[in-house]
C-alpha positions in Angstrom: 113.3 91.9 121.3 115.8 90.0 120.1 117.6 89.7 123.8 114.6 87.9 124.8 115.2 84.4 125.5 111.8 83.0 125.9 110.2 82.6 121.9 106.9 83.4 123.6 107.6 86.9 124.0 108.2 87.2 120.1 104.8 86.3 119.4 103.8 88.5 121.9 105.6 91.6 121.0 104.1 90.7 117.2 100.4 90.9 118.5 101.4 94.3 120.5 103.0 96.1 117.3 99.9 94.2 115.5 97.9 96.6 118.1 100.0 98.9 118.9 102.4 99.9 116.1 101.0 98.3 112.7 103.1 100.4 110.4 106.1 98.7 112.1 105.2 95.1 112.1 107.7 94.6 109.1 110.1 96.2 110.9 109.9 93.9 113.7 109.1 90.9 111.6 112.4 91.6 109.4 114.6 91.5 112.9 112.9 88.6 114.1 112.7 86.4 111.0 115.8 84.0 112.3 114.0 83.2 115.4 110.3 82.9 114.5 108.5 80.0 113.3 107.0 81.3 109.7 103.9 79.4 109.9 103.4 80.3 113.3 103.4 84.3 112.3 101.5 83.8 109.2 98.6 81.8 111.6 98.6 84.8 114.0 97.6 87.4 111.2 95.5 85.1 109.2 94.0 84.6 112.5 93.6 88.4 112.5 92.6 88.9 109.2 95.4 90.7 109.3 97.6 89.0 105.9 97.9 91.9 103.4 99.4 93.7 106.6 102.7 91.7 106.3 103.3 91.2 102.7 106.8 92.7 102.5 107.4 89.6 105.1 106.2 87.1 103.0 107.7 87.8 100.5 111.1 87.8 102.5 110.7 85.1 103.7 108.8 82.8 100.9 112.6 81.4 99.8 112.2 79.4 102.9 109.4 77.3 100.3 107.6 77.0 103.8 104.3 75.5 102.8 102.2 78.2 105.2 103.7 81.3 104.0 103.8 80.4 100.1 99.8 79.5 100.8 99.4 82.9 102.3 101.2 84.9 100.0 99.7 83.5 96.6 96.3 84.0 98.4 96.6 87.5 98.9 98.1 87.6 95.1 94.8 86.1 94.2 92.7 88.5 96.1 95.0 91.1 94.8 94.7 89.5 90.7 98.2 89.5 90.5 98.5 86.6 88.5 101.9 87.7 86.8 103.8 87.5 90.0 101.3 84.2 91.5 102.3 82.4 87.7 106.3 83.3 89.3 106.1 82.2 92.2 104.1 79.0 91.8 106.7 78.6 89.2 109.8 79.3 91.4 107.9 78.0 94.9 105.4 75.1 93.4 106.8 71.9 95.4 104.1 72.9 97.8 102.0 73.5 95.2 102.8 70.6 92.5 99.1 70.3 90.9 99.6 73.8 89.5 103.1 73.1 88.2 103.2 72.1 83.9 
């Protein structure tokens, strides 16, 4: 995948693993994370219903304080009622979120 000059066929090979592979989107995710655009990916499986799927992604990439992906993840922390670790990283992530910052 990562010999693949067109970005389309990233997306692409996401939706097939998505299909195909789930238990290795991370996998895939991890390899392509310099190349992919994060709100892009996080639009594909929100699109799916698919966001508790790539968690470990998230939260690898949610110290790029990209606006999508910190939404997403502190949405699923919700749902989940992990509010220790949504307090941390609305604390450590909030510029996208400033109304919850003290």
């Amino acid at each position: 995948m990562i010999k693949v000059a067109n970005a389309e066929y990233y997306y692409k090979g996401i939706q097939f693993y998505n299909d195909y592979q789930p238990t290795l989107i991370n996998d895939l995710l991890t390899i392509l994370t310099p190349r992919v655009d994060h709100a892009r990916v996080v639009g594909i499986f929100k699109k799916l219903n698919n966001l508790p799927l790539v968690k470990p992604y998230l939260v690898s990439v949610q110290q790029s304080n990209i606006k999508a992906v910190n939404e997403a993840y502190n949405q699923l922390l919700i749902e989940e009622e992990d509010f220790d670790t949504l307090r941390t990283s609305i604390d450590n992530y909030g510029e996208v979120f400033p109304f919850f910052k003290n």
